[in-house]
N, C-alpha and C positions, 0 to 999 in steps of 0.2 A: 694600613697595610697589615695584612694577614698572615702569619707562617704558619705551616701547618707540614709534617713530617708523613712525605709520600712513603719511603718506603727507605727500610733500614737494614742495612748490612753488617759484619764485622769492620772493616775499610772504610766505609761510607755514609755518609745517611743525605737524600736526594730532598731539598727545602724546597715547597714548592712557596714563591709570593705570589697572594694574591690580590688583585686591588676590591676597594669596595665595592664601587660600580661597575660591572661590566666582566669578560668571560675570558681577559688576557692573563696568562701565567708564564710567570718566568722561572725557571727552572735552574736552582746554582747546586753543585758539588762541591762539600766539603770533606773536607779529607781530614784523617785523622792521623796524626804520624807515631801513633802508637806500635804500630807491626812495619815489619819490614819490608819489601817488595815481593820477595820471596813466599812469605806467610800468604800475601795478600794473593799472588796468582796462585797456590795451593788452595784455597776458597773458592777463587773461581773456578778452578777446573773439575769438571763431575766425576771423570775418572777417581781420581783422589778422594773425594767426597762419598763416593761410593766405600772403598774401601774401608775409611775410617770413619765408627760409628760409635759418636761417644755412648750412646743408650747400653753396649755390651761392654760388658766389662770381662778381662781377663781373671782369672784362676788369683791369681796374686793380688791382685786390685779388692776383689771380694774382703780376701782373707784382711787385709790394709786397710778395709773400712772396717771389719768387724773387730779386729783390735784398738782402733781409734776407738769404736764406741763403746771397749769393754767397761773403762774407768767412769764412764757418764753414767752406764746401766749398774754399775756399782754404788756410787755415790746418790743415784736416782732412790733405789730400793733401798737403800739406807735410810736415807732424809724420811722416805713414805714410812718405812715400815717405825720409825724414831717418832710421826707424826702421831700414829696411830697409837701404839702404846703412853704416849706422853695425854694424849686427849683420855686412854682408860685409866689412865693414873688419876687424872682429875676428876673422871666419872665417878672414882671408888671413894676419891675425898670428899666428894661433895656429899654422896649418898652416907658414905659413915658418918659425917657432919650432920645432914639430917637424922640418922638414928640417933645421935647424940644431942638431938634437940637445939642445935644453934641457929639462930636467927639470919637470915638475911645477912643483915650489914656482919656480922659475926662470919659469916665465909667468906664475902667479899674481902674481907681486912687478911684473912686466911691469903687467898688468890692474890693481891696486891704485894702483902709483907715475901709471896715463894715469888715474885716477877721482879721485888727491889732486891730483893738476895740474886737473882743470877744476873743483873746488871751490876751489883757490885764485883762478882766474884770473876765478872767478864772484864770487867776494868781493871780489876789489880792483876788480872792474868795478861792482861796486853798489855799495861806499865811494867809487869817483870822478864815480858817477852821481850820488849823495848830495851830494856836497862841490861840485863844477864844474857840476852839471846833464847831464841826457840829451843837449841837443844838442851839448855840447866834446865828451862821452863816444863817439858814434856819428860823429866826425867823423875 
């Protein structure tokens, strides 16, 4: 036996079975007791549907999303703009390291010794954030 999802609603979704052989379908409704009778005939009715159009958004609603995403597009252009500077810091070590003639394994050991200093210094900051609390710790 086959299911396959003819056609789906907020309320409903229509399962059609069908068998291997041959061209008989049976047709069940299931219901979901998610919404309430109420919600469900305001779905059906196109008057209602008409009216309310989730695509327009009100004057308030705008402004409601554009504050939700102030703190993301802050955090965003942070992280980017921290990315980018932290990658020219390394461009200028590595090239002053080559004007100073160091080898290979000699800037790598450079790169490795500045990556095991901020896993330490990230560890005893989350052991003192843990023990004392965040606000000793940022003070």
């Amino acid at each position: 036996m086959h299911l396959g999802v003819v056609s789906n609603t907020m309320s409903s979704v229509v399962v059609k079975k069908s068998l291997l052989r041959g061209s008989l379908f049976d047709e069940e409704k299931v219901d979901f007791d998610d919404e309430t009778p109420q919600q469900q005939q305001q779905e059906n009715d196109p008057e209602t549907a008409e009216t309310t159009n989730p695509l327009e958004s009100s004057p308030s609603t705008t402004t409601e999303h554009r504050n939700a995403l102030r703190p993301f597009v802050i955090i965003a252009s942070s992280y980017l703009l921290f990315t980018i500077t932290d990658g020219a810091i390394r461009m200028i070590v590595l090239f002053q390291a080559y004007t100073m003639r160091f080898s290979a394994l000699q800037v790598s050991f450079i790169f490795v010794f500045y990556e095991l200093a901020g896993v330490f210094t990230n560890l005893l900051a989350g052991l003192a954030g843990a023990k004392w609390g965040i606000c000793w710790t940022l003070r």
